[in-house]
C-alpha positions in Angstrom: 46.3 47.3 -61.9 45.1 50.9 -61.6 42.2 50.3 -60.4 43.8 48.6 -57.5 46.6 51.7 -57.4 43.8 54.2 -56.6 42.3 51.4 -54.0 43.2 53.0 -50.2 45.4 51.2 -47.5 43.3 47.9 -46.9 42.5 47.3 -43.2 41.5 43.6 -41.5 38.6 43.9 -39.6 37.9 42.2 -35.8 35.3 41.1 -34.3 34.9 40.1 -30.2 32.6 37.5 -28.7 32.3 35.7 -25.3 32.5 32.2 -24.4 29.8 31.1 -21.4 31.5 28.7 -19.8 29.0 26.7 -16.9 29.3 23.9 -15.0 26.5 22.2 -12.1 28.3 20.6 -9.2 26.2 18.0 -7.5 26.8 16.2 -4.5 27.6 12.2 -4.7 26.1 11.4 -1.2 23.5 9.1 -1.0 21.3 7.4 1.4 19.7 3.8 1.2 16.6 2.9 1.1 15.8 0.2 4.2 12.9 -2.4 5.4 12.0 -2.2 9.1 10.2 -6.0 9.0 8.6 -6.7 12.3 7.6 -10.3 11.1 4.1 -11.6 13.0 2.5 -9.7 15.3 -0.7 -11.7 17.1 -3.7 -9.8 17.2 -3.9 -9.0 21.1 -0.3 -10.0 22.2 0.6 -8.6 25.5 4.3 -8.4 24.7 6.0 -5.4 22.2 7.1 -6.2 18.7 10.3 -5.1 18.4 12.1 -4.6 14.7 15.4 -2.8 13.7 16.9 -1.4 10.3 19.7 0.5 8.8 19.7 3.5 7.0 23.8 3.8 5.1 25.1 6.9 4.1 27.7 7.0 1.6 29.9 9.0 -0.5 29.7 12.2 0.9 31.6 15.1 0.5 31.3 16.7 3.9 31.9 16.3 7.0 28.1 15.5 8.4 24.6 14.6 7.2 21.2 15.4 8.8 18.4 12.9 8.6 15.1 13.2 8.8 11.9 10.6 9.1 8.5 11.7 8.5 5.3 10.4 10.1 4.6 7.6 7.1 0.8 7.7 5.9 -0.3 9.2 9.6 1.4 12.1 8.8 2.5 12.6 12.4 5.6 11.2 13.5 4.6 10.6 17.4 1.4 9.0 16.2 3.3 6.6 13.3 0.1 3.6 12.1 0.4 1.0 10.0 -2.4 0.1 7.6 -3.8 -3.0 6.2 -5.6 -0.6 3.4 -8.8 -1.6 4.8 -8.9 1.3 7.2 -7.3 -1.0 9.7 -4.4 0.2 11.6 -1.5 -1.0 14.0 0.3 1.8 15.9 3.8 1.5 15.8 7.0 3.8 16.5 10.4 4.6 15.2 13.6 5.3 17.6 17.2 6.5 16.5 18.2 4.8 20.4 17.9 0.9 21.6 16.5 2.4 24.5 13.7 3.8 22.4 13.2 6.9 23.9 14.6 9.3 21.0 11.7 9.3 18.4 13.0 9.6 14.6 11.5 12.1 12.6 11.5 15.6 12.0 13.0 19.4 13.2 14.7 18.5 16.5 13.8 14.8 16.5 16.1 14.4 13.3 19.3 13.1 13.5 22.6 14.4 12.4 25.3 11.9 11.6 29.1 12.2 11.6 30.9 10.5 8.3 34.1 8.4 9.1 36.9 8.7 7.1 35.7 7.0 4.2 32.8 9.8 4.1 30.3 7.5 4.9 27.9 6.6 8.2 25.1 4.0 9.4 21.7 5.2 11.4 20.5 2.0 13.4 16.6 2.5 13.5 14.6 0.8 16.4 11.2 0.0 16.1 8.2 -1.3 18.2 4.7 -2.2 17.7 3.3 -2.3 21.6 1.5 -4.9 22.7 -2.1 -5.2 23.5 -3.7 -3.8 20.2 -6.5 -6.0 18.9 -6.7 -6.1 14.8 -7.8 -8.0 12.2 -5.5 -10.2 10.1 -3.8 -9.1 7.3 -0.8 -7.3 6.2 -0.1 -3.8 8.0 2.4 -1.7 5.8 3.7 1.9 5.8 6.6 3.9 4.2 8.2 6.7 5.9 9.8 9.0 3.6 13.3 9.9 4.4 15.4 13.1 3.7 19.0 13.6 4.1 20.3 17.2 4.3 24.1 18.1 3.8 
């Protein structure tokens, strides 16, 4: 007990730290993926093809979406080909109006779209492959890579 007697006043000691606290907010919206199927085309036909396809938006938190096509495997959006992988190609084109006069694709040819009230929207694409083009048979494919911004 005296040694405790001669002890000084004991004192609690503290210590600080921080908490990080971190959350990543990501957006839900999403766009779907669509087939533009023209069905047959015959070598030579004088007549267009003509195809259509939907592109849906949905679940989107704001008020309105840009989208944009690229050029497919041309790379060039007013001169859109599709290939039969044997160096082959078909030209073709992709419109955001029935009309076909609005080409889809990048800077000012994208397309902005206003979501409805249940924050979602549709993009009706028109296609055409124009008549008069002379190809082998086969199967002509190409994928256009799309981009929504919000």
């Amino acid at each position: 007990m005296a040694a405790l007697a001669g002890a000084g006043p004991v004192r609690a000691a503290t210590e600080t730290a921080t908490v990080s606290v971190r959350v990543e907010v990501v957006s839900t919206c999403t766009i779907s993926d669509a087939e533009l199927d023209f069905g047959t085309y015959v070598a030579g036909q004088s007549n267009p093809l003509d195809a259509t396809a939907t592109l849906r938006v949905t679940d989107c938190p704001v008020g309105s979406v840009r989208v944009e096509l690229d050029g497919g495997g041309s790379g060039n959006v007013k001169n859109r080909r599709l290939s039969d992988g044997r160096g082959n190609t078909l030209a073709y084109q992709i419109y955001t109006d029935p009309g076909m006069r609005q080409i889809a694709g990048t800077g000012r040819n994208g397309r902005s779209l206003s979501l409805g009230n249940d924050n979602s929207a549709r993009l009706t694409l028109y296609a055409r492959i124009p008549g008069g083009q002379v190809v082998p048979e086969g199967t002509y494919t190409d994928t256009v890579q799309v981009t929504m911004s919000f």
